[in-house]
N, C-alpha and C positions, 0 to 999 in steps of 0.2 A: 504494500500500500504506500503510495506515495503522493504527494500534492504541489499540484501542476497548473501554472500560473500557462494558459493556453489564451494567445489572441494572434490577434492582427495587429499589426503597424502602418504608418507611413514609412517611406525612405526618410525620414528629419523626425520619425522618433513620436508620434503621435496617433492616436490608439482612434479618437473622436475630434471632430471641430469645437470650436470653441460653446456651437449651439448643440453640444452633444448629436450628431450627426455623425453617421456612417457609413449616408450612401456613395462616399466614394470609391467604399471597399469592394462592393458589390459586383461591379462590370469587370473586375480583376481575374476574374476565374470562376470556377465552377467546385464547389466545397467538397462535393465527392470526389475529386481528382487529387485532394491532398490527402493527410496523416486524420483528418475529424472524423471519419468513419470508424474505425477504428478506436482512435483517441475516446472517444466517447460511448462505445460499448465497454470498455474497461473502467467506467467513470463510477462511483456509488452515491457520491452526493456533492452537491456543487454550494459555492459559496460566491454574493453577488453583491455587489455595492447597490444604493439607492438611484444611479443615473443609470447603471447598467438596468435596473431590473423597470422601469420607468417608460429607459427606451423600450422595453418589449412590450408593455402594455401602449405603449403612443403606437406599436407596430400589429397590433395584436391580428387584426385584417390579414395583413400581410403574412407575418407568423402564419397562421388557420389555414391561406391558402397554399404555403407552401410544405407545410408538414402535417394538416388535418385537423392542429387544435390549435388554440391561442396560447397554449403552452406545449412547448413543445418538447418539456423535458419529465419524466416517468420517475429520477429521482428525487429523494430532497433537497430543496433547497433551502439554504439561509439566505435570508437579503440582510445586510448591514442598514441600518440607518435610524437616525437619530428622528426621523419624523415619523408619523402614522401613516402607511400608504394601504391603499385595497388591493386586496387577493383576491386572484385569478380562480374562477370557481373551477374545484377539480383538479386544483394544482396541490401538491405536498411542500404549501412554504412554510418555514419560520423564520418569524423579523424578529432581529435579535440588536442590539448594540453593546458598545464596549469593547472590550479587549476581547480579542479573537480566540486567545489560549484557551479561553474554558469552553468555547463555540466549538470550537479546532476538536476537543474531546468528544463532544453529541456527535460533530460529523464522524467520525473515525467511526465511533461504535455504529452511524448509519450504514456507512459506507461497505462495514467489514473486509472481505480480502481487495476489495475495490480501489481504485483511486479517488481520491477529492479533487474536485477542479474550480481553482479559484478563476471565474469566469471573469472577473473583469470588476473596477476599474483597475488603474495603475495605482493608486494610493491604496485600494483593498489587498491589493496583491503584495504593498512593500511592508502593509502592515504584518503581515503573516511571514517575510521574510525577516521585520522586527524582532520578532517573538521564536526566531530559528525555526519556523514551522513549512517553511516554502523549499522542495526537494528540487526540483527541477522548473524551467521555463523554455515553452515552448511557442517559439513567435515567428509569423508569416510576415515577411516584410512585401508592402506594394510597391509598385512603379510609378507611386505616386508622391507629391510634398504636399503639405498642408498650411507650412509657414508657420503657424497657430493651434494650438487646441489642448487636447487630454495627453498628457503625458503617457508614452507608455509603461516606464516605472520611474515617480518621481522619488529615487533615493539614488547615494553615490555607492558606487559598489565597486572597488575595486583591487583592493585585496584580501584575501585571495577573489581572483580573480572567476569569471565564471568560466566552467568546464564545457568546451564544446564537442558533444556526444555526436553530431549529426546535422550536415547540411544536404536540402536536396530542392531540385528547380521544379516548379509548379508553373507548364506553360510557359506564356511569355511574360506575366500581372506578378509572377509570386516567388521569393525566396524561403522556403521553411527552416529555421535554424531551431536547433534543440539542445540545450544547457544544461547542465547539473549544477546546481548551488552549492558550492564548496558549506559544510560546518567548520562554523568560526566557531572554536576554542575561546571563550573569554574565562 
């Protein structure tokens, strides 16, 4: 079991625009031609920040007609966030805030031989690399700049440095790079 900071990027390092947007990821490629198929059968429970989980609800149309439901995920999820938001009927969430480490524990035991996948944002993701809880990061770079937006991870990382497990080409739209997060000894 391992938990696995899984997104997309810009080429200049940005996950969303500044209006949390992400349709420019979309025309890049086709999802089943990369590692998410997979990636995501091996998943037990995922972990989402408040703009991430937002966006899906502003998408949910969209979501429904392209996977069948306005949710389109079978495990649990934690959404992060400090405010009250509405749940997706038929979805398995819980909104949690705070420190991730005792969250990190309900998922594991969700998740069992499974992997956790912190879906997104970049500050939900460097939180859990805060708290030594983030194994790997797995990131699709576009063919695109954005100039502006969501950081892909807003922390400085760099040593030890990140381990790179695996790079491979998606098309002409996409680089997939895959990292091990060294454990810092402090």
């Amino acid at each position: 079991m391992t938990t696995k900071y899984f997104t997309a990027t810009s080429l200049d390092g940005f996950i969303a625009t500044e209006e949390d947007s992400i349709d420019w990821l979309f025309p890049l490629g086709d999802v089943n031609e990369t590692s998410y198929p997979q990636f995501i059968s091996d998943v037990g429970a995922l972990a989402m920040g408040s703009s991430t989980y937002e966006w899906m609800l502003r998408h949910s149309e969209k979501v429904a007609t392209e996977t069948g439901s306005a949710w389109p995920y079978a495990q649990p999820t934690w959404v992060f966030s400090s405010r009250e938001l509405p749940a997706v009927e038929g979805a398995d969430l819980r909104f949690v805030k705070g420190d991730v480490r005792p969250v990190h524990e309900a998922m594991r035991a969700a998740a069992g031989s499974k992997n956790i996948w912190v879906v997104g944002g970049g500050d939900l993701a460097g939180q859990f690399y805060d708290a030594g809880l983030l194994d790997e990061i797995m990131v699709q770079v576009g063919s695109v700049t954005l100039g502006k937006g969501k950081p892909l991870f807003p922390r400085r990382l760099t040593r030890p440095a990140l381990e790179l497990l695996s790079v491979r080409q998606v098309g002409t739209g996409f680089a997939e790079l895959h990292y091990r997060v060294p454990s810092v000894v402090g």
